[in-house]
C-alpha positions in Angstrom: -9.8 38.1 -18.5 -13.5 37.0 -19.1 -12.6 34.4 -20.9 -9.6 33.3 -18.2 -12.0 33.7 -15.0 -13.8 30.6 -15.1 -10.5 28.9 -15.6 -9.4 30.2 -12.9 -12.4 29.5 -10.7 -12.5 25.7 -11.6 -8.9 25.8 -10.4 -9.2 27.8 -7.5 -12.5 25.2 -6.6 -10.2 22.3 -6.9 -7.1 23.4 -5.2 -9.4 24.4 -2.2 -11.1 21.1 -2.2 -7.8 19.3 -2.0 -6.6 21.0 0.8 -9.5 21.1 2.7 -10.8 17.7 2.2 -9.8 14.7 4.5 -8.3 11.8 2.1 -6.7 8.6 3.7 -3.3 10.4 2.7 -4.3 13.6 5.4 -5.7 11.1 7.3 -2.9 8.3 8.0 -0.6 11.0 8.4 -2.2 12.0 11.2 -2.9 9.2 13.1 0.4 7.5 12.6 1.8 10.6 14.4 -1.0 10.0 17.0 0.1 6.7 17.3 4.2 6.5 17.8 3.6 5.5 21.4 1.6 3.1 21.0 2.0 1.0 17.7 4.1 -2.3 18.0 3.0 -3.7 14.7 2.9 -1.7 11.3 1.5 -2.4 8.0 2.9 -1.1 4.7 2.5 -1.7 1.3 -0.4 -2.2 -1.7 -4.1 -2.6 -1.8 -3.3 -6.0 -1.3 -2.2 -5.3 2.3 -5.0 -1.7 2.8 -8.0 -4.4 2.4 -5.8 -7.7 3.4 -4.9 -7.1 7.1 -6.9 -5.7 10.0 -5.3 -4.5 13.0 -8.3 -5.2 14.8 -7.6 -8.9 15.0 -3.9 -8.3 15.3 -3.1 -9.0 19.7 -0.5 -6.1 19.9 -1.8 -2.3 19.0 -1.3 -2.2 15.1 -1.5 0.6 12.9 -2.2 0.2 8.5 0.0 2.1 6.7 -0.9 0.6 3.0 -2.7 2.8 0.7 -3.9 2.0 -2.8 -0.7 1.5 -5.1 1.6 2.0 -2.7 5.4 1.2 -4.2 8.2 0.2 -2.5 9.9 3.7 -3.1 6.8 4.9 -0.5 7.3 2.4 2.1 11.0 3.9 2.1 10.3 7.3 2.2 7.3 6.3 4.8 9.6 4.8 7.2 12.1 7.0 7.1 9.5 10.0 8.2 8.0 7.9 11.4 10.5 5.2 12.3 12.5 7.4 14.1 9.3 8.0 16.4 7.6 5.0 16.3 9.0 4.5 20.1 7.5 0.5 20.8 7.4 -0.5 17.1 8.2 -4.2 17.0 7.3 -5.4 13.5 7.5 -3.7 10.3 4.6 -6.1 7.9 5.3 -5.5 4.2 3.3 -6.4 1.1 5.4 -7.7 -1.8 3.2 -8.4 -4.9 3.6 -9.9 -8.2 4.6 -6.7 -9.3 6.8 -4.6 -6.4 10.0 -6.2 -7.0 9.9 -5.2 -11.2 8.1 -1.7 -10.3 10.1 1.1 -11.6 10.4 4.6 -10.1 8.1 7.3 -10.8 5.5 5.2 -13.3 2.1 5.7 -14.0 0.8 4.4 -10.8 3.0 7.2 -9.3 2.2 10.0 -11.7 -0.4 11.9 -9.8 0.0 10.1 -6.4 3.4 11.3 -5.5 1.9 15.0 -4.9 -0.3 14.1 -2.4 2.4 12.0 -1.1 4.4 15.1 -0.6 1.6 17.8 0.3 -0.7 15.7 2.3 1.8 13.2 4.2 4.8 15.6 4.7 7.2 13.8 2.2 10.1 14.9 0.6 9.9 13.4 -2.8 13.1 13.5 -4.5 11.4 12.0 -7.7 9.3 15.8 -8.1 11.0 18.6 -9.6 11.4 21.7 -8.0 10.3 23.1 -11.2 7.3 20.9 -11.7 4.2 23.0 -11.0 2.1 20.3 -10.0 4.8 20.2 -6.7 2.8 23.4 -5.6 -0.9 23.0 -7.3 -2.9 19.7 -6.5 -5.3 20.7 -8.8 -2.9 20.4 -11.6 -2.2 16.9 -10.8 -5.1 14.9 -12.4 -6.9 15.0 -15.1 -10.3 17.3 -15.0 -12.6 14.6 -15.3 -10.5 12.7 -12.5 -10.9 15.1 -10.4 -14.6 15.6 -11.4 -15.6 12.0 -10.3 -13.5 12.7 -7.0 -15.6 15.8 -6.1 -18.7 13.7 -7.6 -18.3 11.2 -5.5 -17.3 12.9 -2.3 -20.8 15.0 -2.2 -22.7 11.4 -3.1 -21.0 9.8 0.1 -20.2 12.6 2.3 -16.6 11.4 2.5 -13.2 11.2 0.7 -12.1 9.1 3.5 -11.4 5.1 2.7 -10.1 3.7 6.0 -11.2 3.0 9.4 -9.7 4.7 12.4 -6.8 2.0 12.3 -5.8 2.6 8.5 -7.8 -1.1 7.6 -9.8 0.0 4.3 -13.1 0.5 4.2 -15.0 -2.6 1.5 -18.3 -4.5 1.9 -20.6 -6.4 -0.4 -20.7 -4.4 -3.4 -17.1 -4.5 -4.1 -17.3 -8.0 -4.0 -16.8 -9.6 -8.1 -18.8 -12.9 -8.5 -16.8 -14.1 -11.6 -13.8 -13.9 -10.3 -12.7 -16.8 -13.2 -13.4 -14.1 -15.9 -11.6 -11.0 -14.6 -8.5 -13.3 -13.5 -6.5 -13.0 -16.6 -7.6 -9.4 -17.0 -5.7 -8.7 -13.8 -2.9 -10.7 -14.5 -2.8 -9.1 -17.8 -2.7 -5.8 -16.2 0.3 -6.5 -13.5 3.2 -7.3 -16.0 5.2 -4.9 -16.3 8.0 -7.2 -18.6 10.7 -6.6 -16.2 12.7 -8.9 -14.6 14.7 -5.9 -13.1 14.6 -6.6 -9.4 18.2 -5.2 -8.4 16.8 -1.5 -7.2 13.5 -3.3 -4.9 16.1 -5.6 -3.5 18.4 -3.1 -2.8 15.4 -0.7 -1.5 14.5 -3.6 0.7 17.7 -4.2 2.2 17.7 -0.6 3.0 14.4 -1.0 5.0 15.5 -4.2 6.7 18.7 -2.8 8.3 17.4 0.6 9.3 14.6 -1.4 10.8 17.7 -3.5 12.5 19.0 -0.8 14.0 15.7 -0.5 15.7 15.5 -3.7 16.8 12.4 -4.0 14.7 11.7 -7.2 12.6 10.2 -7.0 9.1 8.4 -9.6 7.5 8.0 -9.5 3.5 4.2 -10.8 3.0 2.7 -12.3 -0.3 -1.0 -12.4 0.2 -3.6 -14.8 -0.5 -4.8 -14.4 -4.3 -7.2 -17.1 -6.5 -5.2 -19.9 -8.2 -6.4 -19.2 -11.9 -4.5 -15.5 -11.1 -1.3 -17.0 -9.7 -1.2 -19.8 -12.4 -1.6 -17.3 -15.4 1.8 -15.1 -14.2 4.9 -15.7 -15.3 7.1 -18.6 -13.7 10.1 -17.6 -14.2 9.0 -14.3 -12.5 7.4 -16.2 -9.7 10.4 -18.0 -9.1 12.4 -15.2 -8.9 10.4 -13.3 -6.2 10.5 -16.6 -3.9 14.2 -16.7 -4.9 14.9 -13.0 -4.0 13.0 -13.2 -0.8 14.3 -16.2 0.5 17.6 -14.4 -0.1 16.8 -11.7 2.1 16.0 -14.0 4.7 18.5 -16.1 5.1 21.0 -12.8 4.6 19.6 -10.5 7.4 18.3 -11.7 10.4 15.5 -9.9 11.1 14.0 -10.2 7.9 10.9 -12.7 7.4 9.1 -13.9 4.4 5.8 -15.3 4.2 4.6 -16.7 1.6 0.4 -17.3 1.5 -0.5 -16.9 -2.1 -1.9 -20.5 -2.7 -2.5 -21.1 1.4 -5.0 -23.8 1.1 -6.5 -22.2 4.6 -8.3 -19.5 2.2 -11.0 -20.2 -0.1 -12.8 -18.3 -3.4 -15.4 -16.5 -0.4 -12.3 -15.3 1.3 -11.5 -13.5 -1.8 -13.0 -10.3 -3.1 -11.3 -11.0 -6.8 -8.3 -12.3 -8.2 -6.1 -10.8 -5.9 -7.6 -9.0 -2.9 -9.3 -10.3 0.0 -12.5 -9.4 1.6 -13.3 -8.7 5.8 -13.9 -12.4 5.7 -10.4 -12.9 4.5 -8.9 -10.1 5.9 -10.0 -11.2 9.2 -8.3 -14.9 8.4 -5.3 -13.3 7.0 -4.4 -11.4 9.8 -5.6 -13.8 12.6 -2.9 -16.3 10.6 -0.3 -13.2 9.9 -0.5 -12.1 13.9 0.3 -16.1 15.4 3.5 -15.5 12.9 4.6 -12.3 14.1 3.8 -12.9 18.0 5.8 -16.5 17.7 8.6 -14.8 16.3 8.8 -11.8 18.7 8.5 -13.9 21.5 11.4 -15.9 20.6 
């Protein structure tokens, strides 16, 4: 028991911190329920999208839904929960990345998000176990010394919270890399997976795009602005497939909408924070662009 107690306390810490402390999972949950009157435009999706599009410059009220390696399988389950109550939504924004259409089910980018997915967003995750502890424990869910820089970090910035009242991540200066060149095949390196399985994404996709059309809500399927040395190192056959499937999807259903803007000339290295995200500079540009898009096309 002596030797069990400490064990115990570390775990008992944890599992209160969790559930006490506001995260932008607790967070967006909230104010998207807060919101179902009033949101027209929502944005879902990756990091890409989080720190990529500001509602602030969008000209109908707009909500950001993205959160930090955000899958596909999310932006289901996401918009299944609220759609239903999302009363004057108009416009469903959606990143797709270099990597979302090849992104299999519960992988390591899912392995410890899913459970806050489920306890701190009201989910039902069909990919967790009923058996799995971790379904009932947060604390269990990440490593120890995860979960030690978490707490560490929290009582160094007084927060756990990463987003602004309308779900735009929080970024400024310091997050900004100055050889972008040098970390570009680092990252491009990192975001192949080696699959060229896009048949369950599309078929997620198609999914979202006709419950959304039921709705009389229009999505549009968003590649965001990354540096040229990143795009040029992926693979083309890969690349052309996305462009390929997407295009698909828009000439097939009629409310669906894809945007391409990865090498839009109208963005420049100082709109980008690295090889593939934008800073409030860019974000700002981004959505200014993304906003005369989506207004044309509702009004017509």
């Amino acid at each position: 028991m002596l030797f069990l107690l400490p064990v115990f306390l570390v775990w008992g810490g944890l599992e209160y911190f969790y559930r006490t402390v506001e995260t932008n999972y607790t967070f967006k949950h909230k104010q998207i329920q807060a919101s179902y009157d009033d949101t027209e435009i929502l944005i879902m999706g990756n990091s890409h999208t989080l720190y990529g599009l500001n509602p602030e410059f969008f000209s109908r009220p707009t909500f950001n839904l993205a959160n930090t390696s955000q899958s596909l399988y999310f932006d289901e389950l996401l918009l299944e929960k609220h759609l239903d109550s999302l009363s004057n939504l108009k416009a469903v924004v959606l990143a797709i990345s270099y990597f979302s259409l090849s992104q299999a089910d519960n992988t390591s980018d899912d392995i410890w998000r899913k459970y806050f997915y489920q306890e701190q967003m009201d989910l039902e995750v069909p990919i967790i176990s009923e058996i799995d502890p971790r379904g009932y424990s947060l604390a269990l869910t990440r490593k120890f010394n995860r979960s030690y820089e978490f707490v560490k970090e929290y009582w160094q910035n007084g927060t756990a919270l990463g987003c602004y009242e309308n779900g735009y991540g929080i970024q400024d200066s310091t997050d900004i890399v100055r050889d972008i060149e040098r970390i570009a095949p680092i990252i491009a390196k990192k975001h192949e997976n080696g699959s060229m399985e896009f048949d369950n994404a599309i078929s997620r996709l198609e999914r979202i795009i006709k419950r959304c059309a039921k709705h009389n809500v229009e999505v549009f399927l968003v590649e965001m602005p990354v540096h040229p040395l990143y795009y040029q190192l992926l693979n083309e056959e890969k690349k052309y497939k996305i462009v390929e499937s997407c295009t698909q999807l828009d000439s097939k259903l009629g409310n669906a909408h894809y945007i391409s803007l990865s090498l839009d000339q109208r963005f420049q290295k100082s709109d980008l924070r690295d090889a593939d995200h934008l800073t409030n500079q860019g974000a700002e540009k981004c959505s200014r662009i993304l906003d005369g898009i989506v207004g044309r096309t509702l009004s017509n």
